[in-house]
Structure formats: structure tokens, C-alpha cells
C-alpha positions, 0 to 999 in steps of 0.5 A: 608200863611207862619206865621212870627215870630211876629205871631208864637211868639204871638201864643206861648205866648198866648196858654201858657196863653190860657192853663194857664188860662183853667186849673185855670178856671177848677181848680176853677169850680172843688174847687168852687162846691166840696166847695159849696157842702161841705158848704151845708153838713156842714150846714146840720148837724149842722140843723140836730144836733140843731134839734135833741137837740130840739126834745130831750127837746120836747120829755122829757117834753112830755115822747112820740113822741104823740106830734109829730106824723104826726104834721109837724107844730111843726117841722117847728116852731123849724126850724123857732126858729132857722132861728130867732136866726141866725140872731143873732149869727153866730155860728148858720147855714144859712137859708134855708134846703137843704135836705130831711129830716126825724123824726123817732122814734127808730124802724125807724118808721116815724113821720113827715118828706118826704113821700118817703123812707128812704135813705140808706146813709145820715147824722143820728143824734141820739135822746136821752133820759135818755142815750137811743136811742128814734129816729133818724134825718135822712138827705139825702147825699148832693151829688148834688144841690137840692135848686132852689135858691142854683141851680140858684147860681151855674149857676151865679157862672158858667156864671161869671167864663166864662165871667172872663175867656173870659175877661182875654183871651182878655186881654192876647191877647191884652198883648200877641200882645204887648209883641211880638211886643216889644220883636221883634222889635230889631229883625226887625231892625236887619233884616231892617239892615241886608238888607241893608247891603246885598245890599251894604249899608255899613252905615246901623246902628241899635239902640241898646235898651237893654244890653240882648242878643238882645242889644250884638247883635246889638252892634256885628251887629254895629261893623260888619258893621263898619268893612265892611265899612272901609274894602270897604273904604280900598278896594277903596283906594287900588284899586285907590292906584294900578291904580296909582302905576301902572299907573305912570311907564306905563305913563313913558314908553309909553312916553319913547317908543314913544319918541323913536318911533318918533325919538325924543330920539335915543336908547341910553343905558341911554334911553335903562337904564331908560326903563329899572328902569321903568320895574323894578318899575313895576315888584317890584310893581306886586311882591309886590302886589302878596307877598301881596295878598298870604300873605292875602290868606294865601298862603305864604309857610312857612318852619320853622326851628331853626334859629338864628336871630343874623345870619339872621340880619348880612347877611340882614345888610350886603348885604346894607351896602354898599348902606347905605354907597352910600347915606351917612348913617351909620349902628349901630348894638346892637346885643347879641352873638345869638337870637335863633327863631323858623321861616323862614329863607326866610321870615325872610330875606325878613322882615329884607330886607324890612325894611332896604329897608325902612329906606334907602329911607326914611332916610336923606343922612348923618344919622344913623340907628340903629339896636338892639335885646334884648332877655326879659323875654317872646320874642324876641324884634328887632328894627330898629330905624333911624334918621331924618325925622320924622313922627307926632303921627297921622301918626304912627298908618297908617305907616303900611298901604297899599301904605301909605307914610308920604309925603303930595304928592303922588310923588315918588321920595322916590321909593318903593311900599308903600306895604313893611311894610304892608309885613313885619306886615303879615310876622312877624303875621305869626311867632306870633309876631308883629310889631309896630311904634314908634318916634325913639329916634334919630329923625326918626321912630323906627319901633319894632318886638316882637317874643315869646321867653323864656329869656336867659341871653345873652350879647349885643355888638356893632358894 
């Protein structure tokens, strides 16, 4: 039978109290006896010295031990003399003798007292007269209980401490279990949690009771399963954002292709020509997505060297500028005379090529964009800001997201994948930048890459 947590835990705590509890009951036992023995050997001589103080009054009224010799009577009326006074003095010992005692004169003859032999060690209190030794009060040692009634007490005593220990055993069980099962029950619902998380549960939640530990790691277990679920939310949209990227230049040409299979369209180089756009859809689409999938992965080689970013920019803005001129839209650059970075070359291009490619489709005929570099203190600031359209605020933050467009509908009648920029943030994290959204200053998006960089002075010029 395997023991859970709860019962190892419980376990643990209460043979700590068990242990704690044995060695205060032996320490007790141990302090409560050498005590009790050490109260009756107090006792005893103090008896011994009343006695002796007695005897010696006796024995200068008389000048002889003759009074005493063999007559215990007188003994017991000097003990019961003192058992009267105690009553009212508390300098004076309890009642009741706990020792064999003895009366000898001073060659150790016996005058009343046990019958048996002297003792070899035991209290001895000398009898005095005229500052000369004329007997002696002698006691057996108090090693051990030798009273009935001081016997009788011990055991009480004894049967008690083990009756307060069994209680105080019960009762730090009780506590233990208790205990456990609190301290532990975050644990569970951790665990409860956990499960259903393994099983796919994605909405699992558990409460957080505490700011320990325990309460930190609930809250960590809290946020995991929030990023689980929005990643499985992701990962469906992607999923139904793939089908129908995919579906829609499919479904054009299957249409194409059967329309020219039944004679209905003649092949034609405009039909061979819209075959043709719709192949290339798809093939951007599939690339699309395997950059991307790399990129995710980790996969995408990077072959970084000094570059100027300047150079890079000038090339990319180069190579459109003659669509942007197609479509009625003007290029304005604001650049310094060189933006040196440590990066790729070829990845670099292909961000700048994606967000030229961006801004072209997604900016109206007879716009502008604009494209500056500032070198500031600590980076490298790039920005792409175009004209109109726009987007509102809460379409910023998911500009960058994965087949996200602005438009209500899901047409596409703009192009593109919808997976450019979502290639663009992990090309420019690969570099140790980021890239983020903004309302541009001429009425469309201002889309901003930060690279680290020392500052330099340079100046800008337009173009």
C-alpha cells in the first residue's frame, strides 16, 4: 500500500511531536524524582538539625544521656513538638520522617533509634554541650523512597505524566491531521488542476489562498494554463486561417481548370495568365507559412555580418519603387548618410521587402509613405509610416498576428498572406530588436523597428 503525501506528511509531523513529547515526559520523570528526593533529603535535615538542637537542651538539663537511654518516648514527643509547630510556621519541614534514624552518644553507642546497624554514609548532625561532641544524630542517605505514602505519591505522579502524555499524543494527532490536510490542500487542487490540464482542459483554474510559495505557484500554474488556452485558441484560428488561405486559390483553380476541361473557357494566355496569379498565390502562401514555421522552429540560418542598414533600405526601396509609382503612391525617405548593424543581410531584406510589400497593398492609390532611420542613444529606430487608411487602437496590438487583417471581411481582394509581418517581428527578435504598431502621423499605420546600437552623430537628409 503506497502512503500519499497527506500520510507521509502527517507521519513526519506527528513522530516530530511524538519524539518532542517522549523526551519532555522523560525529562519531567527524571527532574520531577531527583527533585522529590532532593526535597526529602532537605527535609530530613533540617529534622535532624531541630532534633539535634533539642537533644542538646535535654541533655544540658540533665548532664547524661540517662534520660534517654533505650526511652523512644521522649524522641517521639520532641518529633510530635515539631509536627505541632509546623502547623504554624513555614520555616519548619513538613510532617512525617522519611529515614531510619539513630540517637548515639559520642562513642557511637546506641540510645533509641532502628534496631539495625549504623549506616556507613547518611546525614550526621553532631550533639553539642559545653563545645564538646556528646552524640550524634544519624539518618540513613535518601537514595530511594522508603515512605508508603511518598511511594504511593510517586506512582500518582507517574500515572498522571502518562495520562497527559497519552492525551497530548491524541491531541497532536488530531492537530497533525489537520495540519496536513490544510498545508496540502493547495497541493491537491494543484494536482486536481493539473490533470485537467493533461487531458486537455485548458480552462482549468485553481484558487490561490496564500502569497507563499504555494500561492506563487498557483498563480504560475494560473498563467500557464492561460497561455496554453490562447495558444490552442491560436492554434485553431491557424489552423481554420490555413484551410481557408489554402482553400480559396484551390477552389479558383479547380473552377478555372474544369471550366477549361468542359470547353466553357478556351485556353487562352488571359486564362493560362489567371492559372497562373492563382499558382503563385499559393506558392507565396506555402512559402509563406514554411519561412514561418522555420522561423518558430528556430531553423532560419542566419549569416550575420556588418551591414549598413542605409545600403539595405535604398535597394529594398529601389526594387518597389516602381509598383508604388503603378498604383499612385509616393516613396519619401529620411535616412543618415550610413546606419551601420550587426545582422543579415538576406533576412534583413527580406523585413524591409515585407513591409514595403505591406504598406503597398494596404495603402490607398495617391498616398504617401514614409521611411526614416534615427540612430538614438542605445538603438537604431527604423519606421515605415504610411497614409490613409487606418486602423483603430484595438487593432494595433493584433496587426502582427498571424493572417490578421483590418478588413471586416475575410476577401482578398488586398493579397498577401496575412503572414508577412507575423515574419517580419520574428526576424527582427532574431536580431534583438523589436517591432511594434503605431497611428501614423499621416493617417495610416507607422509600423517601428528598434535595433541595439551605440549612438553616433549622424545627419539625415531627404529624399
Amino acid at each position: 500500500m503506497k502512503i500519499g503525501i497527506t500520510g507521509k506528511l502527517f507521519l513526519a509531523i506527528f513522530a516530530t511531536c511524538m519524539l518532542v513529547l517522549l523526551t519532555m515526559h522523560w525529562g519531567v520523570r527524571l527532574s520531577f524524582e531527583r527533585g522529590f528526593i532532593d526535597y526529602i533529603k532537605h527535609s530530613n535535615e533540617q529534622r535532624i538539625a531541630m532534633l539535634s538542637d533539642a537533644l542538646e537542651d535535654q541533655y544540658s538539663r540533665h548532664g547524661n544521656w540517662a534520660f534517654l537511654r533505650n526511652n523512644d518516648r521522649v524522641v517521639y514527643q520532641i518529633m510530635r513538638s515539631f509536627e505541632q509547630s509546623s502547623d504554624s510556621s513555614h520555616n519548619l519541614p513538613p510532617k512525617g520522617w522519611r529515614t531510619q534514624f539513630w540517637v548515639v552518644d559520642s562513642r557511637f553507642r546506641r540510645l533509641v533509634g532502628h534496631s539495625g546497624p549504623l549506616p556507613k554514609e547518611g546525614t550526621r548532625q553532631p550533639i553539642r554541650y559545653n563545645n564538646q561532641i556528646v552524640g550524634w544524630v544519624i539518618a540513613t542517605p535518601p537514595e530511594r523512597l522508603t515512605r508508603n505514602a511518598d511511594i504511593n505519591f510517586d506512582r500518582q505522579q507517574k500515572r498522571t505524566s502518562w495520562l497527559i502524555a497519552a492525551l497530548s499524543a491524541l491531541l497532536a494527532a488530531a492537530a497533525t491531521l489537520l495540519m496536513s490536510r490544510g498545508l496540502l490542500a493547495p497541493v491537491k487542487r494543484l494536482v486536481a488542476g493539473t490533470h485537467r490540464l493533461a487531458a486537455g482542459d485548458f480552462s482549468a483554474r485553481v484558487a490561490v489562498s496564500s502569497q507563499d510559495e504555494l500561492g506563487r505557484l498557483a498563480q504560475d500554474f494560473n498563467q500557464l494554463a492561460t497561455s496554453l488556452e490562447k495558444n490552442e485558441r491560436m492554434r485553431r484560428a491557424f489552423m481554420a486561417d490555413v484551410s481557408h488561405e489554402l482553400r480559396t486559390p484551390l477552389a479558383v483553380l479547380r473552377g478555372e481548370l474544369e471550366a477549361l476541361q468542359d470547353g466553357v473557357r478556351q485556353p487562352t494566355p488571359d486564362s493560362i495568365g489567371s492559372l497562373q496569379a492563382e499558382v503563385a498565390t499559393l506558392t507565396k502562401l506555402v512559402d509563406d507559412l514554411h519561412q514561418l514555421s522555420l522561423s518558430d522552429l528556430g531553423a532560419l540560418a542566419y549569416r550575420k555580418s556588418p551591414v549598413d542598414c542605409v545600403h539595405l533600405l535604398q535597394v529594398s526601396v529601389a526594387a518597389f519603387r516602381e509598383r508604388f509609382h503603378a498604383k499612385g503612391l509616393d516613396i519619401v525617405t529620411r535616412l543618415p548618410e550610413r546606419a551601420p548593424l550587426f545582422g543579415d543581410p538576406d533576412r534583413l531584406h527580406q523585413l524591409f521587402n515585407n513591409l514595403l510589400e505591406n504598406s503597398l497593398r494596404y495603402t490607398d492609390a495617391g498616398g504617401t509613405l514614409e521611411i526614416g532611420a534615427e540612430v538614438k542613444p542605445g538603438g537604431l529606430l527604423l519606421y515605415w509610416q504610411d497614409s490613409a487608411p487606418g486602423v483603430h487602437d484595438d487593432q494595433l496590438p493584433r496587426i502582427l498576428e498571424r493572417f490578421y487583417r483590418t478588413e471586416g471581411s475575410r476577401n482578398r481582394a488586398s493579397g498577401g498572406s496575412g503572414l508577412g509581418l507575423s515574419i517580419c517581428q520574428n526576424i527582427a527578435e532574431a536580431h534583438g530588436g523589436r517591432i511594434y504598431a503605431q497611428h501614423s502621423p499621416l493617417g495610416g499605420v507607422r509600423i517601428a523597428l528598434e535595433f541595439p546600437y551605440p549612438s553616433s552623430p549622424v545627419k539625415n537628409k531627404a529624399s
